[in-house]
ZAMARGU-4260 file (C-alpha; in steps of 0.2 Angstrom, whole numbers, plus 5000, padded with zeros to 4 digits):
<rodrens>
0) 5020/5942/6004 | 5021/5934/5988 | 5014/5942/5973 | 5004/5932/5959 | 5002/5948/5949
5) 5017/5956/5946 | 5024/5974/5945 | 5024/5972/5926 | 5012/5961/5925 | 5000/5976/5932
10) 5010/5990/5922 | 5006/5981/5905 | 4989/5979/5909 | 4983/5994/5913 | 4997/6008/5909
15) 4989/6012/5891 | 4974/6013/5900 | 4980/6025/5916 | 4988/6035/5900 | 4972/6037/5891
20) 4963/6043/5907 | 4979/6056/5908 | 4974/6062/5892 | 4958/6062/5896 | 4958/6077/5910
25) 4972/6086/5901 | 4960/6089/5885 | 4943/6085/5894 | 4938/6077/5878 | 4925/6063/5879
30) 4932/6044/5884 | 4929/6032/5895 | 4934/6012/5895 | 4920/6006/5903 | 4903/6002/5894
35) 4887/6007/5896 | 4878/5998/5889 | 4870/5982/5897 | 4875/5971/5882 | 4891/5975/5880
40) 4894/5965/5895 | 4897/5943/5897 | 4913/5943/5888 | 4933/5942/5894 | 4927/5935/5910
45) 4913/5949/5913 | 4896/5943/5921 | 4881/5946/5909 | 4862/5951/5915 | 4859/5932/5920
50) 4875/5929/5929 | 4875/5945/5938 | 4859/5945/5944 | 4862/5928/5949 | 4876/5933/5957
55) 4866/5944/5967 | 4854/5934/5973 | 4866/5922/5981 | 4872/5938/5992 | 4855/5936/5999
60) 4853/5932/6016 | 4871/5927/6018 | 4887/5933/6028 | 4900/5944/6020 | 4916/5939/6026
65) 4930/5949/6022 | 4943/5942/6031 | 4948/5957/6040 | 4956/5959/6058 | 4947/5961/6074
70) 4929/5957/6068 | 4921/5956/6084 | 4903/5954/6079 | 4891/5952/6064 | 4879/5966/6058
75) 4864/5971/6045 | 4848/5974/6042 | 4847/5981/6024 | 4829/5983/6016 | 4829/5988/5997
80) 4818/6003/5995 | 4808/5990/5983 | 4802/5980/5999 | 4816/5968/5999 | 4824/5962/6011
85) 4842/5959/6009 | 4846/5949/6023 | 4865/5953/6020 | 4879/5952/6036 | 4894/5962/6039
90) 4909/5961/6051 | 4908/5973/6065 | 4924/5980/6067 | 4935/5984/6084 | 4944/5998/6077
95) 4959/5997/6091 | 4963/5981/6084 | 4959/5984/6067 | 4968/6004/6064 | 4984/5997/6070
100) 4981/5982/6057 | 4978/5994/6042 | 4991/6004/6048 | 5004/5990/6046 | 5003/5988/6027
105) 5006/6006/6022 | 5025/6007/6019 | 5026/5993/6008 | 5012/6004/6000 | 5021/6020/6001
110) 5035/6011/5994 | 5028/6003/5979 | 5025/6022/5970 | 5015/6032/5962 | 5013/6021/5944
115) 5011/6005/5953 | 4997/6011/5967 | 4991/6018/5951 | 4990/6003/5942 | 4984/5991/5957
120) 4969/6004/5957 | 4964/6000/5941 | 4966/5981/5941 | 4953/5984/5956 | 4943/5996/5945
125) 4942/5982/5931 | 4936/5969/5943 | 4921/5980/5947 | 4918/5983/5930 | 4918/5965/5925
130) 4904/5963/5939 | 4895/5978/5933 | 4877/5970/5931 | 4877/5962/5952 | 4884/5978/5957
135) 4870/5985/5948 | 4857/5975/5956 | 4867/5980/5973 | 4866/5997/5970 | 4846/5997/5964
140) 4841/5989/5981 | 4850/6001/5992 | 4847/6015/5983 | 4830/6014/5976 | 4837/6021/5958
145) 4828/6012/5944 | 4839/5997/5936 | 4845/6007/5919 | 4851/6021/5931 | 4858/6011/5945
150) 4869/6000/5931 | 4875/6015/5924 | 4876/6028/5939 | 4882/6016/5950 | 4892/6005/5937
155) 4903/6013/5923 | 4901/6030/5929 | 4904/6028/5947 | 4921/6017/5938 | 4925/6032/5926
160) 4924/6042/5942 | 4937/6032/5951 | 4948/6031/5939 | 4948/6051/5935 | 4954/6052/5954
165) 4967/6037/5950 | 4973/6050/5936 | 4972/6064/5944 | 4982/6057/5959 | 4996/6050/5949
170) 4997/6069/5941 | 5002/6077/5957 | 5012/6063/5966 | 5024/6067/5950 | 5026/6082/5946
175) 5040/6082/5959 | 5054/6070/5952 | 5060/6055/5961 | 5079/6063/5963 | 5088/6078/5958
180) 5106/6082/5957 | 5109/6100/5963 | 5125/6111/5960 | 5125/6129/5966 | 5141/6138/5956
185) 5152/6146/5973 | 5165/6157/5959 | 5180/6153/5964 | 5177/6141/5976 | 5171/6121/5972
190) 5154/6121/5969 | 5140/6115/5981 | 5131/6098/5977 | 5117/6087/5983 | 5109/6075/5979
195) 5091/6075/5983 | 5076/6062/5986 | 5057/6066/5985 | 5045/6055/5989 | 5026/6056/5991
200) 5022/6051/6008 | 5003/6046/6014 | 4992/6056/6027 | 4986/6041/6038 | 4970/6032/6037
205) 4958/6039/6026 | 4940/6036/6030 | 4925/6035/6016 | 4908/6039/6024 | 4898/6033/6011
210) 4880/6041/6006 | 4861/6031/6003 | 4857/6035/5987 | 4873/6035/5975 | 4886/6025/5984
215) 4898/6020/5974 | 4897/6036/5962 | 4900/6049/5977 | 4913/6035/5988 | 4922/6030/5974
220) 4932/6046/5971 | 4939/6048/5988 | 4940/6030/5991 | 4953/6029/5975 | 4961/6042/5977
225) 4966/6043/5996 | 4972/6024/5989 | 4982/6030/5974 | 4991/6043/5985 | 4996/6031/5998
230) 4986/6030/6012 | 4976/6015/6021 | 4956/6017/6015 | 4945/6014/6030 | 4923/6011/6023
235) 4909/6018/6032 | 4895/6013/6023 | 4879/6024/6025 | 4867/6008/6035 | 4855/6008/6024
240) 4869/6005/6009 | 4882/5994/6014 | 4881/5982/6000 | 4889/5991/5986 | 4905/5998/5995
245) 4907/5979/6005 | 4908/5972/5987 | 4921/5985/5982 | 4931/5982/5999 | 4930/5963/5995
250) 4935/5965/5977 | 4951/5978/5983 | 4955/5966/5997 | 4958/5953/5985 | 4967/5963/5974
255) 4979/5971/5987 | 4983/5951/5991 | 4988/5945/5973 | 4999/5961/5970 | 5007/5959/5986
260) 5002/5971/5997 | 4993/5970/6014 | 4974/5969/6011 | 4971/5979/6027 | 4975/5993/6016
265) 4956/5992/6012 | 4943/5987/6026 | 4923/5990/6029 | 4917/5997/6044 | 4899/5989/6047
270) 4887/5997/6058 | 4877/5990/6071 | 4856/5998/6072 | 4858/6016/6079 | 4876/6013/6082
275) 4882/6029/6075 | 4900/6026/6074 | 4905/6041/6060 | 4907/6052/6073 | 4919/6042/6083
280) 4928/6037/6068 | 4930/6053/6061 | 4938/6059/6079 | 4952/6046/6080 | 4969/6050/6078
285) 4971/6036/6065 | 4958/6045/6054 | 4970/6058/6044 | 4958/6061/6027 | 4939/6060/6029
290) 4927/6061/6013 | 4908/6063/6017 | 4893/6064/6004 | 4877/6069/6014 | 4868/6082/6025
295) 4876/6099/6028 | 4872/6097/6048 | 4884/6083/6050 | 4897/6091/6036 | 4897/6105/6045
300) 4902/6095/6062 | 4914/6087/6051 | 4924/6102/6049 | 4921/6108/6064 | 4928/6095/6074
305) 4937/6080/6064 | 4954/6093/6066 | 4967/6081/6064 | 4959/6078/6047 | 4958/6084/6028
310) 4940/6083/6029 | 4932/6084/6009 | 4913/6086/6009 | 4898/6086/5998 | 4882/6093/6009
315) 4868/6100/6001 | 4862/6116/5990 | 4850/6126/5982 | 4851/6120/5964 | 4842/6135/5953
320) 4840/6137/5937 | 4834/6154/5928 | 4820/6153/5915 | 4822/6170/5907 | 4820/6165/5886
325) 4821/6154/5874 | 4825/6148/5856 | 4818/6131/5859 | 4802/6131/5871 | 4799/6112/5867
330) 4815/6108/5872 | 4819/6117/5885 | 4802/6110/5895 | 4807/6092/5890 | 4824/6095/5897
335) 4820/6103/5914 | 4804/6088/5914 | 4817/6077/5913 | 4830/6084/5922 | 4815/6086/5938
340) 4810/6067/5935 | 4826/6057/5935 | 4828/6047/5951 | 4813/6054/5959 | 4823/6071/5961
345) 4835/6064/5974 | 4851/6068/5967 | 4861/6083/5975 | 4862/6091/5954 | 4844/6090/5955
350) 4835/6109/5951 | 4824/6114/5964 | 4820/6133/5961 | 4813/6137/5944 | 4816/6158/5942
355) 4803/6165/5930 | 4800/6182/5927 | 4781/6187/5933 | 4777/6196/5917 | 4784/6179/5907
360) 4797/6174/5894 | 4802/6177/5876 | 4800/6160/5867 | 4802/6155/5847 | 4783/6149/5852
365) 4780/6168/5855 | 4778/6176/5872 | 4772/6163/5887 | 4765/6172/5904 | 4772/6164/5919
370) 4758/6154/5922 | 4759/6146/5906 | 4776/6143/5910 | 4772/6133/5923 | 4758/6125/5916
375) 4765/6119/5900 | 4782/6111/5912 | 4768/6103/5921 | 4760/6096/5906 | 4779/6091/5900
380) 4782/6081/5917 | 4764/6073/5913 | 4767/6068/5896 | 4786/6061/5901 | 4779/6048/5918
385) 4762/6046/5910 | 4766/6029/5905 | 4767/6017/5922 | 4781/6007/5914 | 4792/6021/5910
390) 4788/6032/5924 | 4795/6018/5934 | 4810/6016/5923 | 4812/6037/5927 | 4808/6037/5945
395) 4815/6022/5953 | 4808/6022/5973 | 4807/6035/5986 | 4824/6031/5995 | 4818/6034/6013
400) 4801/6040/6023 | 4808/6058/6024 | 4809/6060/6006 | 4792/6054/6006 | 4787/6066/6020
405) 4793/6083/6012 | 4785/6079/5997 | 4767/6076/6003 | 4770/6093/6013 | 4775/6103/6000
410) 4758/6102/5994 | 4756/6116/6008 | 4769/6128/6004 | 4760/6137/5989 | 4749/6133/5975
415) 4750/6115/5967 | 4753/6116/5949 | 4759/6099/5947 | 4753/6085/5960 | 4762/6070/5963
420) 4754/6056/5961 | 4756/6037/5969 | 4761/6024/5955 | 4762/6006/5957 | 4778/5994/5953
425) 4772/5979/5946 | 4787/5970/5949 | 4790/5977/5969 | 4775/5979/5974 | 4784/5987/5990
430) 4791/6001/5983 | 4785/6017/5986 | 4784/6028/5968 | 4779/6046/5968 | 4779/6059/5952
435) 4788/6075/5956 | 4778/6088/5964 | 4780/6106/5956 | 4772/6122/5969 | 4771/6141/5963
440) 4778/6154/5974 | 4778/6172/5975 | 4797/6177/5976 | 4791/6193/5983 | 4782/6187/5999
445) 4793/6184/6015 | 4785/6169/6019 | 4786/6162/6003 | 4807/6162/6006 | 4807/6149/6019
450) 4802/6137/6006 | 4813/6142/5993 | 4829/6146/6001 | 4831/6129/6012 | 4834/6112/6001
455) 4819/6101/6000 | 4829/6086/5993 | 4817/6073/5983 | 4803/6076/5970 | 4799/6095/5976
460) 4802/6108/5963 | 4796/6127/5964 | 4792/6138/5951 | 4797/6155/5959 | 4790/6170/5950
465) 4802/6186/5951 | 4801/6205/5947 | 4814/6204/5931 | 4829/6196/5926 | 4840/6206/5936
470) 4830/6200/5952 | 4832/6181/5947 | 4849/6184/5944 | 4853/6192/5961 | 4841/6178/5967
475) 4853/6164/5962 | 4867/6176/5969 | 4861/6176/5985 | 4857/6157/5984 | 4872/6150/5980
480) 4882/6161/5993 | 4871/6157/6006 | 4865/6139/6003 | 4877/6133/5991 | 4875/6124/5972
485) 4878/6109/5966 | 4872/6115/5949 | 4865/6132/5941 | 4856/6132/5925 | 4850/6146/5912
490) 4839/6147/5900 | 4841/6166/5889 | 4842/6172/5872 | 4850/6187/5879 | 4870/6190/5878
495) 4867/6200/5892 | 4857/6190/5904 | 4868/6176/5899 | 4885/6187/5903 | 4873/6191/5920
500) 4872/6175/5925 | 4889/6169/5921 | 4895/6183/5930 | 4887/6178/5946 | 4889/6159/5944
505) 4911/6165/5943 | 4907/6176/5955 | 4899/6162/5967 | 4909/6146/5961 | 4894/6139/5954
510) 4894/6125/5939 | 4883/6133/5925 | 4874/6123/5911 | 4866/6136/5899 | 4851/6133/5887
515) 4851/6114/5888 | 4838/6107/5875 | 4843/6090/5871 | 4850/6074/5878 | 4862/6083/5890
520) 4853/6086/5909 | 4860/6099/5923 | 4860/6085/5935 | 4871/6073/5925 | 4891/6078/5924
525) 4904/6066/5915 | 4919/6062/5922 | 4935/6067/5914 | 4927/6082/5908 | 4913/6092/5919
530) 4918/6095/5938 | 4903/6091/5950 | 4904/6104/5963 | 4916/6116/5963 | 4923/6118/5982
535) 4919/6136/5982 | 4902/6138/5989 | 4893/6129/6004 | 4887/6116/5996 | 4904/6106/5995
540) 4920/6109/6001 | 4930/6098/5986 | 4927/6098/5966 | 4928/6080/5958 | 4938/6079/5950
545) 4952/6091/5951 | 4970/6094/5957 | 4965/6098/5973 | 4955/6085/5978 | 4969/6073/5979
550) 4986/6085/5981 | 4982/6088/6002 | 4980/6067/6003 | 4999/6065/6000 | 5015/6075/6006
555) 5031/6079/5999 | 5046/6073/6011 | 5063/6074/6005 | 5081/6067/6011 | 5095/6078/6004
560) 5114/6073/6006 | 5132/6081/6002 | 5137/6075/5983
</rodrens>
């Protein structure tokens, strides 16, 4: 296959870059080449907000052909949570012709090492980014997230994400050296020598089964690194988000052509209606590394019974956060109002159990009783979404009719201190918008524990009232063990609390954000610097990003011969 991007056409491109990144997770200092800012977008061949919106809409209503093997039907049915319908079609895949296919392409892919898989990552990393504002627009009507969030979740995040795994991958497939000389001294004897090769050598086929409501954030991280380290990257899009991750395929197709590699290194796998096919896949011999954002029922069959895989998943949790005191009662409510708001609560970082001592808090606003608590977080969540036009700029739309459902019944789990309330979107009339929904429970009453100790994943928040701080803190404890956390969060002006808490969170391998007043949110992490998740509790089996999420994705096999 002939190349018209070169070794070191691609290794001057992007090696400063990739070095950057590399320092980057060694200091986990702030950095990140990708904008995100809207305007810093329509220049060095980058698409601005008319182009890419424009872009967009020409996706509408047509077919998406990637030109991969054994496409044996057309499929779709994509309706944006803002009442449009996408029209969008996808090849349908016959895996036994198109494994084998994908399978082909991997030794010159193997062979090519660790820098330039690296580099060829980011060259398709770059090409996303310069189509930041259409995949934006992608991400926005399968996900329901408001514009601003889906440009930059989805966008230069999801990018920043993908290359941290990129970096991270090309980390571990070095630390082992290409070739060694090895003499052992035998006294009066020669010495023994070899000479020894190493070299990284893929798992298989890695399979991405991608989620609805941040698809390129949560697959872009497996989906580069099980790329970086070798393997063959098979897309299961979630059906309800296809368009995103068939983009990113597309774009990586194309690049895996011009650097001259097989493009079957990167396919989509399309669903028809009700077809169901992640089990299957996820069952195939092929399938050798498997990465999964979504319910803990099908995570947990995941690692049940995809065997001959390294399954990584992120299910779901308990996210809690302890409200014990404060130095900053202001900002604290505007950071958990906030924090309860973004993206109508359907992000897996978002808190859903609010711990507050019954007899009340220490504040710098002087003591506030748990009911005020309650009612002055209310207020904050009222003042934040009271405008219309910014409400919908927080909330974007309720991703599916089960979010929908559990919110209008919690209203029955306790007493309403904050009702949800219906807004309209003057621009997509079809979008359903709903304010977050915040119930009262008694931490004390057993039937009170149902509600609080299973995830109820959207706008639902609940403001449990506890005996003390010790009790919140063996709460969260207990939580976290038995539910799993994306996130913890604690709010105290007591050393001891706080060493309580951390304790705990160590304890539990929970990521903990203490006394968070300003423009930093528990439910926001920044790649090269926080983890999200920590792969030690049961709401996710793999951190992103560390060394271990991309180490198990690549062997070590070495050839060693006499001197």
């Amino acid at each position: 296959m002939t190349a018209a991007l070169s070794a070191h056409e691609l290794i001057a491109r992007h090696r400063s870059t990739l070095d950057q990144a590399l320092e980057a997770i060694r200091t986990r200092a702030y950095w990140s080449p990708h904008p995100e800012h809207p305007k810093a977008y329509g220049e060095h061949g980058s698409l601005d907000a008319a182009a890419g919106k424009a872009a967009f809409d020409a996706l509408l209503g047509t077919r998406l052909d990637l030109g991969q093997p054994g496409t044996d039907d057309w499929v779709g049915g994509e309706t944006s949570p803002y009442g449009v319908d996408l029209g969008v079609t996808y090849p349908h895949a016959d895996l036994d012709v198109l494994l084998p296919a994908m399978k082909a392409g991997q030794r010159a892919w193997r062979d090519a090492g660790a820098e330039q898989r690296a580099v060829v990552c980011l060259e398709i990393l770059k090409r996303v980014s310069d189509r930041t504002h259409e995949f934006a627009h992608a991400v926005m009507h399968t996900s329901g997230q408001a514009f601003m969030m889906a440009f930059q979740a989805g966008g230069p995040h999801a990018q920043d994400r993908g290359l941290e795994a990129v970096a991270y991958a090309y980390v571990e497939q070095v630390r082992t050296p290409d070739n060694a000389e090895w003499t052992k001294p035998q006294g009066k004897r020669d010495p023994l020598a070899m000479t020894k090769q190493f070299t990284p050598v893929p798992r298989g086929i890695a399979l991405v089964i991608g989620c609805n409501t941040f698809p390129t954030w949560n697959g872009y991280p497996g989906l580069f690194a099980s790329l970086a380290t070798g393997n063959a990257v098979l897309v299961k899009p979630h059906p309800r988000a296809v368009l995103p991750l068939a983009l990113t395929v597309q774009v990586a197709r194309e690049v895996l052509a011009e650097a001259g590699y097989d493009p079957n290194l990167m396919a989509l796998a399309a669903e028809r209606p009700g077809e169901g096919i992640a089990k299957t896949l996820a069952t195939r011999p092929e399938i050798r590394i498997i990465d999964y954002t979504g319910s803990t029922e099908f995570g947990d069959w995941l690692e049940a019974n995809a065997r001959q895989a390294q399954v990584y998943t992120e299910k779901a949790g308990v996210n809690t956060v302890v409200v014990h005191s404060t130095a900053d009662y202001k900002g604290m409510l505007s950071n958990l109002a906030f924090s309860l708001s973004l993206y109508s609560g359907q992000m897996c970082t978002t808190p859903q159990n609010l711990l507050v001592p019954r007899e009340g808090i220490s504040t710098d606003q002087g003591p506030k009783s748990y009911d005020e608590v309650v009612a002055d977080l209310a207020k904050s969540v009222d003042g934040l979404l009271g405008d219309d036009a910014r409400a919908n700029a927080l909330l974007g739309a309720i991703v599916t009719p089960d979010v929908k459902a559990r919110l209008e019944a919690a209203a029955g789990l306790g007493e309403v201190a904050l009702a949800s309330r219906e807004i309209t979107n003057p621009d997509f009339p079809g979008a359903v918008v709903r304010t977050p929904v915040i119930v009262k429970l008694d931490g004390a009453k057993p039937d009170a524990e149902a509600a609080y100790m299973s995830e109820c994943f959207g706008p639902v928040s609940f403001a449990v009232a506890v005996d003390s701080a010790s009790d919140a803190v063996e709460l969260l404890r207990r939580t976290v063990r038995e539910k799993g956390a994306m996130t913890v969060g604690a709010y105290t002006t007591d050393p001891e609390v706080e060493q309580d808490v951390r304790e705990a969170c160590l304890e539990e391998a929970a990521q903990l954000s203490l006394n968070l007043t300003g423009g930093v949110y528990v439910n926001q992490t920044a790649a090269f610097s926080d983890f999200h998740g920590s792969g030690g509790n049961p709401a996710a089996s793999a951190a992103l990003c560390d060394g271990a999420f991309v180490a198990n994705r690549f062997r070590v096999v070495e050839v060693r011969r006499e001197a």
